[in-house]
C-alpha positions in Angstrom: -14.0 -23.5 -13.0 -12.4 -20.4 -11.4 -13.5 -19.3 -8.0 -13.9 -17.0 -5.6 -11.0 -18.7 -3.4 -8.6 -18.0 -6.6 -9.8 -14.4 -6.2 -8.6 -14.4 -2.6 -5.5 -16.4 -3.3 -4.4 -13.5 -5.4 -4.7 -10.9 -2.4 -2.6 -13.4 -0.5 -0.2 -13.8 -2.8 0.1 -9.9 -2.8 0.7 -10.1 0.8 3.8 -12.7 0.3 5.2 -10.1 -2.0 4.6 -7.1 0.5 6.5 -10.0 2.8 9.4 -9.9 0.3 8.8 -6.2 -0.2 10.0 -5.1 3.7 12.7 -8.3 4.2 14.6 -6.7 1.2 14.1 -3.0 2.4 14.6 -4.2 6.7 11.3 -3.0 7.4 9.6 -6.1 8.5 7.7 -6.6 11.9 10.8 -8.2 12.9 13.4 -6.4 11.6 15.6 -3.8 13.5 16.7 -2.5 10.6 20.3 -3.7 9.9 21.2 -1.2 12.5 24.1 -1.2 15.1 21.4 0.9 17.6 20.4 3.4 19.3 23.0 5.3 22.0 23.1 8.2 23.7 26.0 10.8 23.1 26.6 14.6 23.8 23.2 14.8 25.3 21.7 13.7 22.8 19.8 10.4 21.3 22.0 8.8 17.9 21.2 5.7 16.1 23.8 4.6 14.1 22.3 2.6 10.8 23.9 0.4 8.0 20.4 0.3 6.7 19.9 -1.2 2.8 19.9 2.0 0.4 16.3 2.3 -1.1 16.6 1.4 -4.9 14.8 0.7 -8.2 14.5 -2.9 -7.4 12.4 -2.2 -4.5 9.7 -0.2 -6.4 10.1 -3.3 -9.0 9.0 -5.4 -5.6 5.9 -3.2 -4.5 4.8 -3.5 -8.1 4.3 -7.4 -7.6 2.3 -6.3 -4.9 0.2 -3.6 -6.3 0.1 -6.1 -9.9 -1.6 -8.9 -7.7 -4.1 -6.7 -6.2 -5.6 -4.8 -9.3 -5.5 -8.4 -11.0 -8.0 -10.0 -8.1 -10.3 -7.1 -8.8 -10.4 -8.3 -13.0 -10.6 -11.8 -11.7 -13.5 -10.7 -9.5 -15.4 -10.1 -12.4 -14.3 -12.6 -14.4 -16.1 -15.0 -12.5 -19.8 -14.0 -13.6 -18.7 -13.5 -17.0 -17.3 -16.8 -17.4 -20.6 -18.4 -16.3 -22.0 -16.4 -19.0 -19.8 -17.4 -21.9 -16.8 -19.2 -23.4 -16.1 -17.0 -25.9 -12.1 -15.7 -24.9 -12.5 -13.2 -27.0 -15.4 -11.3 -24.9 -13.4 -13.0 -21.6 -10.5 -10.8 -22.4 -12.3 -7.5 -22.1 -13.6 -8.3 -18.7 -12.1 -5.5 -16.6 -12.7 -3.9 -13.4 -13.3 -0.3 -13.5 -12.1 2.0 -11.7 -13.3 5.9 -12.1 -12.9 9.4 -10.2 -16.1 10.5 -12.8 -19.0 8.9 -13.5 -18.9 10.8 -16.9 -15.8 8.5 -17.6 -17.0 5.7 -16.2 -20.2 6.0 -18.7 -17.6 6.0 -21.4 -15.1 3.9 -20.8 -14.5 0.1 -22.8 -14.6 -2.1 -20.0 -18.0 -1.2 -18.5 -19.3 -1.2 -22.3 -17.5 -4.5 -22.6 -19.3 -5.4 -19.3 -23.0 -4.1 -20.1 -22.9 -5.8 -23.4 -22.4 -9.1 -21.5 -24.5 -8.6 -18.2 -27.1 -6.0 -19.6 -27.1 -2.7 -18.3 -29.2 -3.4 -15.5 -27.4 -6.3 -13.9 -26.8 -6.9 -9.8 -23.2 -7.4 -10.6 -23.3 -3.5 -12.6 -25.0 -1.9 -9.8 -22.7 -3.5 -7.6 -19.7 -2.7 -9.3 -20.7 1.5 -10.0 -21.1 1.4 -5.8 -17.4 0.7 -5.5 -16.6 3.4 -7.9 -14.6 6.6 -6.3 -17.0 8.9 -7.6 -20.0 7.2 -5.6 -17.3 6.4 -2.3 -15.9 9.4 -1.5 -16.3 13.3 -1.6 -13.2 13.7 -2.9 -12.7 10.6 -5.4 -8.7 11.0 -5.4 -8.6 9.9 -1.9 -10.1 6.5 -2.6 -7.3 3.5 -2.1 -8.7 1.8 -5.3 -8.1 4.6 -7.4 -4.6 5.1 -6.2 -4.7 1.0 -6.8 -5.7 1.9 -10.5 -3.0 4.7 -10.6 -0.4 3.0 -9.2 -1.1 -0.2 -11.8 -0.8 2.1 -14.6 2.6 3.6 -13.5 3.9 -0.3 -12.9 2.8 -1.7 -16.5 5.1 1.5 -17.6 7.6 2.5 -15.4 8.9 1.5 -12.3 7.2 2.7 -9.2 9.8 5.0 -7.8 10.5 4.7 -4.0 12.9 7.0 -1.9 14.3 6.3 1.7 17.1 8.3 3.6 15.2 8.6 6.7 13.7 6.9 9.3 11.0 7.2 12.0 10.8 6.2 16.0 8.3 5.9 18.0 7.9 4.7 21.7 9.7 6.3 25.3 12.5 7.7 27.1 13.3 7.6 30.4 15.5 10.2 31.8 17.5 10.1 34.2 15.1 11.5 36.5 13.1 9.0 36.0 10.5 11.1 33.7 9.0 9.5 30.6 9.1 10.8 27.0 7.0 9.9 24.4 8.5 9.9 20.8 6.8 10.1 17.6 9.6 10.9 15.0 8.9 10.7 11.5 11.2 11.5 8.5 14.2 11.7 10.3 17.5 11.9 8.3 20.6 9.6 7.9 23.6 11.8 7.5 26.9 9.6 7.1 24.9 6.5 8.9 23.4 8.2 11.7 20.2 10.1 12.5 20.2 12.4 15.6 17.0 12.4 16.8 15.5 15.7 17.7 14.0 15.1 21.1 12.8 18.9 22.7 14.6 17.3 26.1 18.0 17.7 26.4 19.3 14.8 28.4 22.1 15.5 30.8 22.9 11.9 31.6 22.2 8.7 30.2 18.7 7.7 30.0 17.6 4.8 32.6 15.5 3.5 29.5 15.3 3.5 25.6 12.1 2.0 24.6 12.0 2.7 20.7 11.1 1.1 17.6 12.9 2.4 14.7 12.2 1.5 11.1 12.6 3.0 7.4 10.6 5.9 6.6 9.7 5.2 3.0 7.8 7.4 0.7 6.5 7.2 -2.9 8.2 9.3 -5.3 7.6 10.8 -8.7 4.3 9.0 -8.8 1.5 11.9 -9.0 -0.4 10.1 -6.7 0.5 9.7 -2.9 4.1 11.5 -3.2 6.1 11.8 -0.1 4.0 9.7 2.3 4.7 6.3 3.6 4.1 3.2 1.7 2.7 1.0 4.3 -0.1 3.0 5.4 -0.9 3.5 1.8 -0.5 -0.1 0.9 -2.2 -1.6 4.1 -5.8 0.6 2.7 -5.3 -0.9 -0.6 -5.3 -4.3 0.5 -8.5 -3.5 2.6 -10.4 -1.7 0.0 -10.1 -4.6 -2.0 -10.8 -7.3 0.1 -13.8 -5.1 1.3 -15.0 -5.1 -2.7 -14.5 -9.3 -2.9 -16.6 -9.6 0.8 -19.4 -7.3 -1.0 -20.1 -9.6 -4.0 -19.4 -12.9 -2.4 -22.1 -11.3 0.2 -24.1 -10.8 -2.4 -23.6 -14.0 -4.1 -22.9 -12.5 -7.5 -19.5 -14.5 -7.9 
């Protein structure tokens, strides 16, 4: 019988491919991206990069991700349902909703699929419309489950386009005077495998110290959804918006 550990072995199995995701695109925590570094030249901070070109098969990589995380949400519900009947033919509707209008959520197959099984006033129901984006948030389009839902779709179609070309640094400088700088680059870009970064201090002489951390600045593309902004942040509130959804009805002991 299915459980509620298969549920989370599906998040963490999205997490190895978000593992795979940054290895292939040298943005893992331990990554310096494939760079020969940072150096100081005319005055100015360089860092010379031989960085892996962003491409098609990297969006084919966050789709594993994105795939396993919208399929622990089905499987979430899948667990009830299954206590309730046998019958794979009702099993295969079981689907988890996900709504920016509770006029389309009224409508749509896989809460009618879900009512006729649980009854319309089931926990699990009243559970389920709580986590909807149209009872979360003010402005349902900035809920992570329904860019979840959104970026599903695009992956069972398409691939989900990524771009790259940049990168961002943060951390310190310390000058020669020995003043510190605090950077916070973002979207900085590669021309001929370098990016100058464009620090308001001109230095004069080498810096005493270069503390920085410099990684890929990757950013959906051509997605209608969360164009132009970095993936991880994006990624990181999907994978807690869905493990929040799994803690409320294990909480609850619906599954």
């Amino acid at each position: 019988m299915p459980s509620i550990t298969d549920v989370r072995l599906k998040v963490s199995r999205a997490e190895a491919h978000l593992d795979t995701f940054k290895a292939a695109a040298n943005a893992g925590k331990d990554a310096s991206p494939v760079a020969q570094g940072i150096y100081w030249e005319d005055g100015h901070l360089k860092y010379r990069t031989m960085a892996t070109p962003i491409t098609t098969e990297h969006g084919i990589m966050l789709g594993d991700v994105i795939h396993q995380l919208r399929a622990a949400l089905d499987h979430l519900l899948f667990l009830p349902a299954a206590r309730l009947t046998t019958d794979q033919k009702v099993l295969r509707q079981i689907q988890f909703p996900i709504s920016i209008m509770e006029s389309e959520y009224k409508d749509s197959r896989s809460l009618k699929a879900l009512r006729r099984l649980f009854g319309a006033s089931a926990p699990v129901l009243d559970e389920l419309r709580g986590h909807q984006p149209f009872v979360t948030h003010a402005t349902p389009t900035d809920s992570p489950l329904w860019v979840l839902g959104e970026l599903d779709v695009i992956d069972k179609h398409r691939t989900v386009l990524l771009t790259g070309g940049t990168v961002s640094a943060v951390g310190h400088v310390i000058d020669g005077e020995g003043q510190k700088h605090a950077i916070d680059l973002r979207k900085v870009p590669i021309v001929d495998g370098v990016a100058v970064f464009p620090i308001n201090h001109v230095f004069t002489e080498l810096p005493r110290e270069i503390g920085l951390k410099v990684a890929p600045y990757i950013v959906f593309h051509e997605t209608g959804v969360r164009d132009n902004l970095s993936v991880f942040p994006i990624i990181r509130s999907l994978f807690e918006s869905v493990t929040k959804v799994i803690d409320a009805f294990e909480a609850k002991h619906l599954v």
